[in-house]
N, C-alpha and C positions, 0 to 999 in steps of 0.2 A: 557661581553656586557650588557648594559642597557636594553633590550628590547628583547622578544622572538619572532625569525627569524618568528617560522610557527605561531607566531600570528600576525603578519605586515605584512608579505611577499606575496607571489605570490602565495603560497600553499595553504592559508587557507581553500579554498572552498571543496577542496580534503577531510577535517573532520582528517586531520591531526593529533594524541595526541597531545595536547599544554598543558604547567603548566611544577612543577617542575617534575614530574614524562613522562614527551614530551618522544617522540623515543630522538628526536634530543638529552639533555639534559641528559639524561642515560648515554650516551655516550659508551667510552671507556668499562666499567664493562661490556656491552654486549658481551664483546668478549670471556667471560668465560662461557658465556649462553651457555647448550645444549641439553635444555629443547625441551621433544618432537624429541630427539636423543637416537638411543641406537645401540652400537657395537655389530656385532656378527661377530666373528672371525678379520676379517681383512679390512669387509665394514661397513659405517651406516646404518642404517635404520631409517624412517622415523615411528613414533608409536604414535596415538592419538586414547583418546576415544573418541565415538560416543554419543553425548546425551542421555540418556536412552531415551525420547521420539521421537527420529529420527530412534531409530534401527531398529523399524521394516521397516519403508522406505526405510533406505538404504543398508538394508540384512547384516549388520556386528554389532560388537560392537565394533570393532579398525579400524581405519586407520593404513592399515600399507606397507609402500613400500621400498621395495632396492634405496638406494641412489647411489651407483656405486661407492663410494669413500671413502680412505682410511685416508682423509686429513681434520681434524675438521673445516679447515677452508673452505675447499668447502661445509664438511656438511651443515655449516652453510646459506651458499648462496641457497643450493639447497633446505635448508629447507623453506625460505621464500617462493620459487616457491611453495612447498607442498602446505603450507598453505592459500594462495591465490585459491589453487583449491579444496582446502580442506571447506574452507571458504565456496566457490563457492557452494559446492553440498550441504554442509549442509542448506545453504538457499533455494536451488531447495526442500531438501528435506520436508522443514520448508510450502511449496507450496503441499507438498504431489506428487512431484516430484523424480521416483526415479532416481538412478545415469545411465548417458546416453540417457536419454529420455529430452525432455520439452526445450532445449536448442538448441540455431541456432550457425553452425560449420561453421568458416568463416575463409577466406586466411590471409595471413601476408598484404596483401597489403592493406585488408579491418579493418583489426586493427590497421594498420600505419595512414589510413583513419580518423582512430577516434580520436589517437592523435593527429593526426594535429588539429582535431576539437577544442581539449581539448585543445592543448597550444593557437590555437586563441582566446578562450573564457576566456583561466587563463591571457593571455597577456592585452587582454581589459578590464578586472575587474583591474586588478593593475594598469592600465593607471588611470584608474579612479577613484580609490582610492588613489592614491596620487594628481589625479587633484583636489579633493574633501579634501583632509586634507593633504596640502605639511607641511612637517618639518618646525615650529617656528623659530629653528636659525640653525646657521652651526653645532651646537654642536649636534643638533638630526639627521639633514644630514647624521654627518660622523656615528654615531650608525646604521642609515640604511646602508648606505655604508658599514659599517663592518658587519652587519647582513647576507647582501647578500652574499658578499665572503665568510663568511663561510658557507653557506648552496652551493653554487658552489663549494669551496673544497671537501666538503665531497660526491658530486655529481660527479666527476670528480679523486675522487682516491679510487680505486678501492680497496687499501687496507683496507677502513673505513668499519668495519661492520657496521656503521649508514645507509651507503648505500645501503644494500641488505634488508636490514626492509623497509627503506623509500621508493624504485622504487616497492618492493612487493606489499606494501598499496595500492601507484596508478597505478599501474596494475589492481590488482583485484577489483578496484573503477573504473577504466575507462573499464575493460571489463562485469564489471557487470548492467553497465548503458547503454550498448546495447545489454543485453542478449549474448552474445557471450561466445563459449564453450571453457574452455579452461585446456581441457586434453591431450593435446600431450605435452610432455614434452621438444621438441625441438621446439614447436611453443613459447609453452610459453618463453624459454628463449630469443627466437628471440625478441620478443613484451617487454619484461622488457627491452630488451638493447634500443630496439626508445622511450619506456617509458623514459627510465634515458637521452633517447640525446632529447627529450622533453622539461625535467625540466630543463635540462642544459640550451636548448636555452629561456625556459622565463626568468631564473635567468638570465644571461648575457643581455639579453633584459632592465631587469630592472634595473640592474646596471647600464646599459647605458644610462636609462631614467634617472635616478639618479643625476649621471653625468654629463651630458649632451653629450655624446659621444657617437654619433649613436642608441640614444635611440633606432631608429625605424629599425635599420639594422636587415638583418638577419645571423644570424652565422653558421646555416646547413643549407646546401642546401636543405637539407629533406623537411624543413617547410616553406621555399618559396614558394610561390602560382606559383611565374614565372620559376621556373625553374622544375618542374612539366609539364610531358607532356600532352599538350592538346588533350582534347578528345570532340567529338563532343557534343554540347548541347543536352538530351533528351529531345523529342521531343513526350510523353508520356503527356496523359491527366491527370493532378493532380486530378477532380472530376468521372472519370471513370477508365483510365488504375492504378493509382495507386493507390486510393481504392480499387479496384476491387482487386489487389494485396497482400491487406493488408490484406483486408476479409479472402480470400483464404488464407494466412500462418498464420495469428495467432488466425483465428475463433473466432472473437468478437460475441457479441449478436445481432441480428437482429435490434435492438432500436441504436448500438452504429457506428454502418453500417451507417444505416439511417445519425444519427447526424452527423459524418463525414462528406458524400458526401454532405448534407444539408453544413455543414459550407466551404468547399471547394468552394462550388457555391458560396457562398457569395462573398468570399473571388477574387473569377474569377471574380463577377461582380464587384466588386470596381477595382479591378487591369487591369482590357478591355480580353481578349480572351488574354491569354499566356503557352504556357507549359511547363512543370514542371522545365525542365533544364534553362529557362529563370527568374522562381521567385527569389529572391532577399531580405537580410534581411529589406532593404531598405522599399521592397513591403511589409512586414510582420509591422514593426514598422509606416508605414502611416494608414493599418488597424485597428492597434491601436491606430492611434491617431482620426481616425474615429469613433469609436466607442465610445472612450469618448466626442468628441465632441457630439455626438449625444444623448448621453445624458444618455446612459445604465449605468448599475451599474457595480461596479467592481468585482463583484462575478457571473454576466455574461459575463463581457470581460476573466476572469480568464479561463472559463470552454472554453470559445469559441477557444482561442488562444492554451492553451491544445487538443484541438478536432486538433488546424491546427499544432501541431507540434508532435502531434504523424504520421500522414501521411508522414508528409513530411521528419520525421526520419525516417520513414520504405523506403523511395524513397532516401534518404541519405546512407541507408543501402544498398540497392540495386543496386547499384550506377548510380541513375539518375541526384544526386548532391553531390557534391563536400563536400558538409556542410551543415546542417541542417539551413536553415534561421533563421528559426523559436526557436532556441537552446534557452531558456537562458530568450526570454522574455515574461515577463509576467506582472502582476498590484499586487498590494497588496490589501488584501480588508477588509477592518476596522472591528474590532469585534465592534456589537453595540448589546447591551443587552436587545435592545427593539424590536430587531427584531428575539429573538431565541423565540423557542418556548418554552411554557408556559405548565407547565402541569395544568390538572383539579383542581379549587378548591372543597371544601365541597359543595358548594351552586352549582355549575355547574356537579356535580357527583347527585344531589339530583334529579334535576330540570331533568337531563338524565331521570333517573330511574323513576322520576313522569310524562316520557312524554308517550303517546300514546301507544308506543308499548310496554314498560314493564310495564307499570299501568294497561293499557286498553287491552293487547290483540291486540291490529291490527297488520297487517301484510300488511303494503305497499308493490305492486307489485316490485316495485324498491330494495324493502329492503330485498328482498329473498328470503321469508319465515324465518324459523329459525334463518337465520344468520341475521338477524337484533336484534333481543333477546340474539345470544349466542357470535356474536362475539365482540359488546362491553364489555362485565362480563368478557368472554376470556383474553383478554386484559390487562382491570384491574388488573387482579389477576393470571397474568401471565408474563404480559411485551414484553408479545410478539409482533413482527413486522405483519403488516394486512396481507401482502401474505404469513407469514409463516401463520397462522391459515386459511386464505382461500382455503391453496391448501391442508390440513390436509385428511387423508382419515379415513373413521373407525376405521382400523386396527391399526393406530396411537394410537388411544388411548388405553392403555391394561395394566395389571398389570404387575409387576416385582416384582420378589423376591429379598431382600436386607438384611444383616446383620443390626441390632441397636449395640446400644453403646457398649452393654453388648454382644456381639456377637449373639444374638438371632435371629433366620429368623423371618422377616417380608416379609409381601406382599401391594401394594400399586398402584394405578393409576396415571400411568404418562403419558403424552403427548410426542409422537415421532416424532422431526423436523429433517430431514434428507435431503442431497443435492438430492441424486438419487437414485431412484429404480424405474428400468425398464421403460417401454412404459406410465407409467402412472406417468412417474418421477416427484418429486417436486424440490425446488431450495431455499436454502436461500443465506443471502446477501454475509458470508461468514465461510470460514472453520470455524471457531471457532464459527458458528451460529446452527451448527449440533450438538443436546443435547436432554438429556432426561429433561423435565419438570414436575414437583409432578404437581398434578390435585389440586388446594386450595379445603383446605374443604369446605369453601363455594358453587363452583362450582359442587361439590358432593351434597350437601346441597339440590341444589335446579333442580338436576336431570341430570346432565350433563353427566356421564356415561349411565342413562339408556338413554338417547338423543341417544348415540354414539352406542350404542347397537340398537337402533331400527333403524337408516339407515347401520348398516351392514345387519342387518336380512331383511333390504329390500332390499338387493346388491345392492344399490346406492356405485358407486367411490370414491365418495368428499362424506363426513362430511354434508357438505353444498351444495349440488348435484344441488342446485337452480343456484347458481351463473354463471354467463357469463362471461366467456373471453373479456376484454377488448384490449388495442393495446401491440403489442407483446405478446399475452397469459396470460395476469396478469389477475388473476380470481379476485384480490381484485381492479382494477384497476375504473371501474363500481359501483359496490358497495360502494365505497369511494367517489366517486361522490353523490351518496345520500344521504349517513352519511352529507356530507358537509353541503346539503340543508336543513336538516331534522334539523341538530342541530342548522343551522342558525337562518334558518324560522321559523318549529315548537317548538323547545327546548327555541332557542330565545339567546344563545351563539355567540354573534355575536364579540368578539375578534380575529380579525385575526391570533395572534399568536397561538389561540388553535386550534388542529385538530385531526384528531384521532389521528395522532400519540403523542398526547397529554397524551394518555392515558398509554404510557411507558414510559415517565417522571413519573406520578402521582406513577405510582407501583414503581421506581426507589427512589422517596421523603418517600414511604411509607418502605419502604425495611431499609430505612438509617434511619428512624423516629422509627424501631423497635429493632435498633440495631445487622440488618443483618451484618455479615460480608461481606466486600465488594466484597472480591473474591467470597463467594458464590451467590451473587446478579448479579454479573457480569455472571456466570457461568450459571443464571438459564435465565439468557436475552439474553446469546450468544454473549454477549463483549467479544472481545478478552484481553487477561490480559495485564495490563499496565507496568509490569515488566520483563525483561527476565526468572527472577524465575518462573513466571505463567505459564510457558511452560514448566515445568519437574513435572514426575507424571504424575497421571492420574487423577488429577484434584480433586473435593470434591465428595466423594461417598453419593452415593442416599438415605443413610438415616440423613447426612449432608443437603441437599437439602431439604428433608420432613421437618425435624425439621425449618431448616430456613423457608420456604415456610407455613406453618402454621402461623409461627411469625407476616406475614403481613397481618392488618389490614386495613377495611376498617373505619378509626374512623371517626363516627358524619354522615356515610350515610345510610339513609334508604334505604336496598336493594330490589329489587321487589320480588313479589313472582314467584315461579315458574310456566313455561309455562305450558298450559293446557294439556291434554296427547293430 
C-alpha cells in the first residue's frame, strides 16, 4: 500500500502507533511475541514490573496474574486485556491513586454507551476529513479503498494478532476518557468485543463513503440510534440537578462548582428554559457560534465550552443523555507572544526594590505588614507561585540534614511546600508542586529565617499571619490585588504583561542564564518533568538543589536592605 491506513483512516484520533515501526505495520512477527509472558507448569502468567516510583502506591513491585490458559495464542489475547488494566492503574497510581480506589465501576451497558459515543464522533471526523481533502485522482481513491479493507480484515479475523493489540489500545483509550474501571476480567473482555464491532462498523462506514455505497448506512444494529430502545427524555435540571450531581461524585473545588453552575446558566439563558435530556449538539454549537460573534476571545470560549462539557459528560454518564453534546467541540486559540507574560527586567526589579516599601520601610495596610517586604524577594529567588508562599506556616521553614558531594553531612534551610496537613492544610497547584526549596543565600542574607523564627516564637499560624482570605480561601488572592496597584501606581510598571507572577519567569530566565540544569530548576519551581524519565528516582537530592540554588543571581539589581527588627 501507498499510504499508512492509521495515518488516513478513521483511527487516527485514537493516538494510534503510526510510522514504520505502527502496531499495524509489525504485523505478522508479533506472533512470536511473548513479552510480559511466562509458563509455569502448564498455565501462563501474566508478569510486569511496577515503576520504581509507583511501588509504593501501588504496594507491589510486579504485576503478576494467572492467565487460565494453556494456549500461547490465547496468552497472547489475554495479555492485551492485562495491559490495558495494567496501563489503567499505573496511571491511577501516577495521580497518587491506589489500585481500587479513585475510579467509577460502571455496567456493559454504560461502556457500550461510550462506544457508540466514540464511533459517532470517529465516523464524523472522517466524514469530514475526506470532505476537506477528497482523493486527487482514481489512483489515490483505490489506495484509500485498499487501506480500508485491510484494516477491516484484520479487525474481522480473529486469527490476526494485529487485532488483539489494536481493540486493547482502544479499549483502554476509550475507557480511560471516562474514568471508568476496568478490573473484572469478564467485563473487560465483553467491552473489547463492542470495542472491535465499533471499529468494524466505522471502517465499513467509510468504505462505504468511499465508494459511494451506503456511506451512511449502518451495519450493527448495536450503533443505530433507531434501533436502540427509547427511553424517556431526562427531565433533570442541567444548572442545579446535574451540577449538584457532579459536585457530590467528583468533589471539585468550591470556585470550579461555582464556574459550572455560572456557565450552565448562561448556556440555559441562550437556549430558553430546557432540560437536560432535551439539549442538543445543535444547542451547544449555536452557543459557540454566539460567543464568537459577540466578540470574546477564543481562550474564553475554549475554558467556557470545557466548563459545559464536563457537566454534560457526567449527565451522559449517568445516563441523562444518550451522548455527550458537547463531546468534541471546541475553538482553537492562537498562541500570540505579546500577550504571555513577561518576566521582570533589571530596570523594573530596580525600580521594585527602590520603591517605598523596601527603600522606605512603609507598610501599606493592604500590603500586610511583612508580606509586602518578604514575599516579593520570596519569589525572586525562589520561583515560587504567590499561594504557595502565602499559605507558608513557620514550621515550613527549618533546616535539613543532607549529604555533599563528597558524602559529608551538611545541614541547611529549606522551604516546605506541601499539599496537606491537617486542619490547618495548605494546597499547591499540583503533585509535582509539593517540594523542598534551599532558602537563597541572599534571603538568609537579609533575615529571612530570623523573620521565620520570630512569628513561630509568637505562635502566629501563617508566616504571613496578616493576610486575609480572599474568595475561595486564597490567602494570596487580596494581597495580589495590591501588588497590582502598588506596582502600577506607585512603582509605575505599568505593562500589562508583567505581574507578579512575573516574578517566576524572571528566577526561571535567571536559573537558565546561570547555567542551572533544567531538571533541577524545574524541580525547585515544582514543574512537573517534561520527559517520562522525570518520573523515575527520586528526583535531584538536596544538596543538588543548594548548590544549584546559590548559582542564581540577581545580576545588575540593587537589593534593599533588610527590614528593621
Amino acid at each position: 500500500m501507498s499510504r499508512n491506513w492509521a495515518e488516513t483512516a478513521v483511527f487516527r484520533h485514537l493516538d494510534v502507533p503510526t510510522g514504520h515501526n505502527s502496531v499495524i505495520q509489525r504485523g505478522m512477527e508479533k506472533m512470536a511475541d511473548m513479552q510480559r509472558l511466562l509458563k509455569r507448569g502448564d498455565t501462563y502468567h501474566y508478569h510486569r514490573r511496577v515503576p520504581l516510583h509507583l511501588v509504593e502506591t501501588v504496594g507491589k513491585k510486579f504485576v503478576r496474574r494467572a492467565l487460565g490458559t494453556d494456549s500461547p495464542k490465547e496468552a497472547r489475547r489475554r495479555r492485551t486485556m492485562e495491559d490495558a488494566r495494567t496501563e489503567a492503574m499505573f496511571r491511577e497510581a501516577e495521580k497518587g491513586i491506589k489500585p481500587g480506589t479513585g475510579r467509577m465501576s460502571v455496567s456493559l451497558d454504560t461502556l457500550t454507551a461510550y462506544v457508540r459515543e466514540t464511533v459517532e464522533e470517529m465516523d464524523r471526523k472522517a466524514s469530514e476529513r475526506l470532505a476537506l481533502s477528497p482523493p486527487a485522482d482514481k489512483r489515490q481513491l483505490a489506495d484509500m479503498v485498499e487501506d480500508a479493507q485491510v484494516q477491516l480484515g484484520i479487525l474481522t479475523n480473529p486469527g490476526d494478532p494485529r487485532q488483539d493489540e489494536f481493540v486493547a489500545t482502544a479499549t483502554d483509550r476509550i475507557a480511560h476518557a471516562h474514568g471508568a474501571d476496568l478490573t473484572d476480567a469478564a467485563l473487560v473482555a465483553q467491552f473489547a468485543e463492542i470495542v472491535r464491532r465499533g471499529l468494524v462498523e466505522v471502517t465499513r462506514r467509510h468504505i462505504g463513503r468511499l465508494t459511494n455505497e451506503n456511506g451512511t448506512a449502518f451495519h450493527d444494529a448495536a450503533f443505530d440510534p433507531a434501533a436502540q430502545p427509547s427511553t424517556p427524555a431526562s427531565v433533570a435540571a442541567l444548572d442545579t440537578d446535574i451540577v449538584d450531581g457532579w459536585a457530590a461524585e467528583r468533589k471539585p473545588s468550591q470556585k470550579a462548582v461555582d464556574s459550572c453552575r455560572s456557565e450552565a446558566r448562561k448556556f440555559l439563558a441562550h437556549t430558553g428554559p430546557k432540560a437536560v435530556g432535551d439539549i442538543t449538539r445543535a444547542d451547544v454549537l449555536t452557543y459557540k457560534a454566539a460567543m464568537i460573534a459577540d466578540g470574546q476571545s477564543p481562550a474564553n470560549i475554549k475554558t467556557r465550552l470545557s466548563r459545559l462539557n464536563t457537566v454534560l459528560g457526567w449527565a451522559t454518564e449517568n445516563g441523562h443523555l444518550a451522548a455527550n453534546p458537547a463531546k468534541g467541540i471546541t475553538i482553537k486559540v492562537p498562541k500570540k507572544s505579546k500577550d504571555k507574560r513577561q518576566p521582570f527586567d533589571t530596570n523594573d526589579l530596580n525600580a521594585i526594590f527602590a520603591g517605598p516599601v523596601h527603600a522606605e520601610g512603609d507598610r501599606p495596610l493592604r500590603g500586610r505588614g511583612e508580606a509586602s517586604y518578604w514575599l516579593p524577594l520570596l519569589a525572586l529567588f525562589s520561583g515560587a507561585r504567590l499561594e504557595e508562599m502565602a499559605q507558608l506556616r513557620p514550621h515550613d521553614v527549618a533546616q535539613h540534614t543532607y549529604a555533599d558531594g563528597d558524602g559529608q553531612t551538611r545541614q541547611g534551610w529549606f522551604i516546605t511546600i506541601v499539599e496537606v496537613d491537617g486542619e490547618d492544610g495548605t494546597s499547591v497547584k499540583t503533585a509535582g508542586s509539593e517540594r523542598l526549596v534551599p532558602v537563597h543565600p541572599v534571603l538568609e542574607e537579609l533575615g529571612f529565617i530570623a523573620f521565620a523564627k520570630a512569628q513561630q516564637d509568637a505562635g502566629h499560624a501563617r508566616l504571613f499571619h496578616l493576610l486575609k482570605p480572599g474568595a475561595y480561601g486564597k490567602l494570596g488572592n487580596k494581597w495580589g490585588e495590591w501588588w497590582s496597584g502598588y506596582m502600577r501606581g506607585t512603582i509605575g510598571i505599568t505593562d500589562k504583561r508583567k505581574v507578579f507572577h512575573s516574578f517566576r519567569h524572571t528566577f526561571k530566565d535567571a536559573a537558565r542564564h546561570c547555567g542551572l540544569p533544567e531538571g533541577v530548576a524545574r524541580q525547585i519551581m515544582g514543574h512537573s518533568g517534561e520527559d517520562v524519565a522525570d518520573d523515575y528516582g527520586n528526583g535531584y537530592s538536596l544538596f543538588q538543589l543548594v548548590e544549584g540554588m546559590a548559582k542564581v543571581k540577581a545580576v545588575g539589581v540593587t537589593l534593599p536592605a533588610p527590614p528593621a527588627a
